[in-house]
C-alpha positions in Angstrom: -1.8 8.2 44.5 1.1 6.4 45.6 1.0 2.9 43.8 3.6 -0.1 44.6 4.8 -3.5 43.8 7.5 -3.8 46.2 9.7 -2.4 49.0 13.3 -1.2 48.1 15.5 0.7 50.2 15.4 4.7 50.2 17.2 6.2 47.8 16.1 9.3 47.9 14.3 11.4 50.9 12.2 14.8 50.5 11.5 15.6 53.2 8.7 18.9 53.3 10.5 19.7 50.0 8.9 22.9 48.6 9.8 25.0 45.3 8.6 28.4 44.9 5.3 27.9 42.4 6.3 24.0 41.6 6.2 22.0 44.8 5.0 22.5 47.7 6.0 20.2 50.7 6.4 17.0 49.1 7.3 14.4 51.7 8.1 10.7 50.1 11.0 8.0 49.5 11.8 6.9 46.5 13.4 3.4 46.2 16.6 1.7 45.0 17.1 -0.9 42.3 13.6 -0.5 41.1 11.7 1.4 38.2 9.6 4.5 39.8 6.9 6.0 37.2 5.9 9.7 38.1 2.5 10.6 36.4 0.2 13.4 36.4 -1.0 16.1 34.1 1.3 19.0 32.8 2.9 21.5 35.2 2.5 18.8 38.1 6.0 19.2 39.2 7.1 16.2 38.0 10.4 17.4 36.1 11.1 19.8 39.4 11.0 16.5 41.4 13.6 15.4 39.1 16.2 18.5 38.8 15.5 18.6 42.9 16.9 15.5 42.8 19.9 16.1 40.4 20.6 19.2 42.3 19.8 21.3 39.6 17.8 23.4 41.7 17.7 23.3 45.2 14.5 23.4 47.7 13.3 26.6 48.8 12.4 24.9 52.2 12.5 21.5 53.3 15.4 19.4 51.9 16.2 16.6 49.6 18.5 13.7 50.9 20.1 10.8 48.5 21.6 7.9 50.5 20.8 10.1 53.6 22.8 13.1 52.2 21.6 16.4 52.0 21.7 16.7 47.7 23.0 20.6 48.3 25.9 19.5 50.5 27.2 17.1 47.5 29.7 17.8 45.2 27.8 18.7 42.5 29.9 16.8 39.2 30.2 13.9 41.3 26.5 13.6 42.1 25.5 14.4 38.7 27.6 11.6 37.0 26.1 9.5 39.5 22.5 11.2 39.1 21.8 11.2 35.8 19.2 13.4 34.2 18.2 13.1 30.5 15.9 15.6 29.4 12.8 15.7 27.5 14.3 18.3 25.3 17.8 17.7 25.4 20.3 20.2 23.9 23.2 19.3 21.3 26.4 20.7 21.3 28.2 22.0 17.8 30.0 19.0 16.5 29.0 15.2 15.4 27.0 12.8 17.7 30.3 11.2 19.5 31.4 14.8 20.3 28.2 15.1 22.0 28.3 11.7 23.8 32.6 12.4 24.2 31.4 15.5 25.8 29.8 13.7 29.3 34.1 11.9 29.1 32.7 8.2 29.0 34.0 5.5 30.9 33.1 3.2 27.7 33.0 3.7 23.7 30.7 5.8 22.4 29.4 3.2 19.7 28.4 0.8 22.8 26.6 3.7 24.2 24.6 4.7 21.2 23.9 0.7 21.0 22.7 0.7 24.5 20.5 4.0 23.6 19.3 2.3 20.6 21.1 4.4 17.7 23.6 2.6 15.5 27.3 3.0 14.6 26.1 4.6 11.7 24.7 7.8 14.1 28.5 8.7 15.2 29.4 10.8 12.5 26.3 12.5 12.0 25.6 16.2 12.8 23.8 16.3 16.1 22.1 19.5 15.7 20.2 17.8 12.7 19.3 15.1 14.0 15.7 14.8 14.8 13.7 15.0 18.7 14.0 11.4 18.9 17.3 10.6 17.9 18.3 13.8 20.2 16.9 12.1 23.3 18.8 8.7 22.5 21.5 10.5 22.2 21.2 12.3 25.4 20.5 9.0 26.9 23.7 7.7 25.4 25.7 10.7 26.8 24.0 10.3 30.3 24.8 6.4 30.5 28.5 7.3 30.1 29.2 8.4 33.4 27.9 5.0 34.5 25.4 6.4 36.2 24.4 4.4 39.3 20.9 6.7 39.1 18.6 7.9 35.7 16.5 9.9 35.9 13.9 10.2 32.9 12.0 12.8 31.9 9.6 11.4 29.0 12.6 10.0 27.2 10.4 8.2 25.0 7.7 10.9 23.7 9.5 11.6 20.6 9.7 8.2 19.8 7.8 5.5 17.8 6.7 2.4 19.3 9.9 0.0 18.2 12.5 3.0 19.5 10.8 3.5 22.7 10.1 -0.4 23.0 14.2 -0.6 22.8 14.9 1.9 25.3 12.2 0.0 28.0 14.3 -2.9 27.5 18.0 -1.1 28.1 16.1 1.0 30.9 15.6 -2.3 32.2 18.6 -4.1 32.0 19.8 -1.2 33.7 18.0 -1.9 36.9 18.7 -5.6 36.6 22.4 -4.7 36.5 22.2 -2.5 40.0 20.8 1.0 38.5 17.6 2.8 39.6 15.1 5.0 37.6 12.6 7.5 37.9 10.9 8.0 34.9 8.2 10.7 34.1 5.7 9.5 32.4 2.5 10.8 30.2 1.6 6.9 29.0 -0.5 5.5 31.0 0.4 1.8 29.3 4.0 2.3 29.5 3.4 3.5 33.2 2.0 0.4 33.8 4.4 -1.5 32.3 7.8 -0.5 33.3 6.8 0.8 37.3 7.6 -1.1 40.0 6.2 1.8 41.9 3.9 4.7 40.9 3.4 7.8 42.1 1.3 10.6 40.6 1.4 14.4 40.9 -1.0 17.4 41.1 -0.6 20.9 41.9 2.8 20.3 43.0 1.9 17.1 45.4 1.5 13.5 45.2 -2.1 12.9 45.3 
């Protein structure tokens, strides 16, 4: 199902985009400056939709285009400061919670970032390898929204969370867009789905259905 409550230019294209055992020839647009929800059960090839689009991984037929560029012809640093993906598991580096956000080279403080991901001063000096699931994915949301990403990319960044963290990081995720950002966001919660999408599109077996 392909739900929407308005038209945005293309941001990105797949065009007959398959990957060996997780997609197979997805065709859709995805829009700019708006919120796009991806639901649908486990192993839908949600998260593949999102490293195609980072450039992660690459199509094994078809192709992938953001802003009419083929992802696999783009430098790929570039396009993932500009593409940011945040993990549902992210990994921490050895070293304090700033090392880890200092480790993406932020254009901006890392105590505004952790502000904007909903962690506090407080979190800097902490060890980030102790911290718990949530906390990691703020962080990794804080580390992502460094490279002033123009593009996030969310896989369940909230599922970790309670409801007063993950209400805060609706909120940032959409300031974001009302500052000039897009998101796709994978999604499990149907009410947060419903919520935050200005589009919807849902997955099975690798397709939108």
């Amino acid at each position: 199902m392909v739900a929407s409550k308005a038209v945005s230019p293309a941001l990105f294209r797949f065009a007959d985009a398959s990957l060996d055992g997780r997609l197979a020839g997805l065709s859709v647009e995805i829009g700019e400056g708006c919120i796009t929800m991806i639901t649908g059960p486990s192993g839908a090839g949600k998260s593949s939709l999102l490293r195609l689009a980072n450039g992660l991984d690459r199509p094994t037929s078809g192709e992938v285009l953001f802003r009419g560029a083929a992802v696999g012809l783009l430098n790929p640093r570039r396009h993932r400061r500009t593409v940011a993906l945040v993990f549902q598991h992210p990994i921490m580096f050895a070293g304090s919670v700033a090392d880890n956000v200092a480790a993406g080279e932020p254009t901006r403080p890392v105590n505004d970032l952790l502000k904007q991901a909903g962690l506090d001063a407080s979190f800097a000096s902490r060890e980030a390898k102790e911290l718990s699931g949530g906390e990691k994915q703020r962080v990794a949301l804080a580390r992502s929204l460094g490279t002033d990403p123009d593009v996030l990319l969310l896989d369940e960044p909230t599922s970790a969370l309670d409801g007063e963290s993950a209400s805060r990081i609706e909120a940032s995720t959409k300031a974001f867009v009302h500052d000039g950002g897009s998101v796709v966001w994978v999604s499990h919660d149907t009410s947060q789905v419903q919520r935050m999408a200005d589009r919807i599109l849902t997955m099975a077996d690798g397709r939108l259905v």
